[in-house]
C-alpha positions in Angstrom: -36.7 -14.1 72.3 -40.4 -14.1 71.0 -40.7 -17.7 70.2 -44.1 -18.0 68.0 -45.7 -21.4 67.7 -44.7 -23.7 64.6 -47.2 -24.0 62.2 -49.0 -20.7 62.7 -49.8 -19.5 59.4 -48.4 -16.2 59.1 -51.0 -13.3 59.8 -53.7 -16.1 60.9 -53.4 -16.6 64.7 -55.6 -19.6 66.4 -58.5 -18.2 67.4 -59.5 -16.8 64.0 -58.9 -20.2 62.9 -61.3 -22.0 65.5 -63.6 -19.4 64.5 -63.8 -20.1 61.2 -64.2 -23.8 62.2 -67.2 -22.7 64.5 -68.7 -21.3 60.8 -67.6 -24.6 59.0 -68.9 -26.9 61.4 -72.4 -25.0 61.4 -72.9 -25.3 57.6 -71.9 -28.9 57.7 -74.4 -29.7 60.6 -77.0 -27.6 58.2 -77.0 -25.2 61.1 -79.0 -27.6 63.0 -77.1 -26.6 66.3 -77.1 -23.6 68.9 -74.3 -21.1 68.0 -73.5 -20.4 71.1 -73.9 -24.4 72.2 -71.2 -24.8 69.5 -69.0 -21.9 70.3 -68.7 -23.9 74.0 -67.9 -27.2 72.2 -64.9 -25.4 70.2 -63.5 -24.0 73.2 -63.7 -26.3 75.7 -62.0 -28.9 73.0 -59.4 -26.5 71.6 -58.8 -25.9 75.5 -57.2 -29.0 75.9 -54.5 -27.8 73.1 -53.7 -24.5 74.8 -50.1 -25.2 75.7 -49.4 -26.9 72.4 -46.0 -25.9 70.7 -47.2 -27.1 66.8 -50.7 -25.4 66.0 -50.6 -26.2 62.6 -53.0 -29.2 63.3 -55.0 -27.7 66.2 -58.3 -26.6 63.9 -58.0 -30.3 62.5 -57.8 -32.1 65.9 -60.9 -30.0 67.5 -62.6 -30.2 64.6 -62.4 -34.3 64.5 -63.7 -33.9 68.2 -66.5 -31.6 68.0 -68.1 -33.7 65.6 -67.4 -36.7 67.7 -69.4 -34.8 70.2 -72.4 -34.0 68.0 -73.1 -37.1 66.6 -73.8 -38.6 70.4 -77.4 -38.4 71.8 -76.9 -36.9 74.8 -74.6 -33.8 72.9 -77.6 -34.0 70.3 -79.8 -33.7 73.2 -78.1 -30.7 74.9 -77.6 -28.8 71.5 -81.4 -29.4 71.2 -82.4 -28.0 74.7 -79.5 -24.6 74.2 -81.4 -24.0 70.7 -84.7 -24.3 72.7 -83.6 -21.4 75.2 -82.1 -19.4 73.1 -84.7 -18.8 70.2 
């Protein structure tokens, strides 16, 4: 049996969903952050998710976080410093 996750919305697996958060988080930040600084966030938050059986709510729940993230100095900081290197 190939048991897909509940939630999925058909044709739209997770990863196209975080990146379309990656683009949605950018334009609500102004693009004020590092791409690839952001990219990290996203994955290293949706990470903690991997194994999870309903992904319906997965985009909401890293999205939540990642902001979290952003709005503390030293994230602010580090966004700051990856934008710095990577210009």
């Amino acid at each position: 049996m190939n048991a897909k996750p509940y939630g999925q919305p058909a044709g739209q697996d997770i990863d196209a969903q975080l990146e379309a958060l990656v683009e949605q988080i950018r334009c609500e930040v102004n693009g004020d952050i590092c791409p690839i600084h952001l990219h990290r966030l996203v994955d290293e938050t949706a990470a903690a998710y991997r194994n999870a059986t309903v992904t319906a709510y997965i985009p909401i729940f890293v999205r939540r976080k990642v902001l979290e993230q952003l709005r503390t100095p030293k994230t602010q900081r580090e966004a700051a410093r990856s934008e710095i290197i990577h210009a």
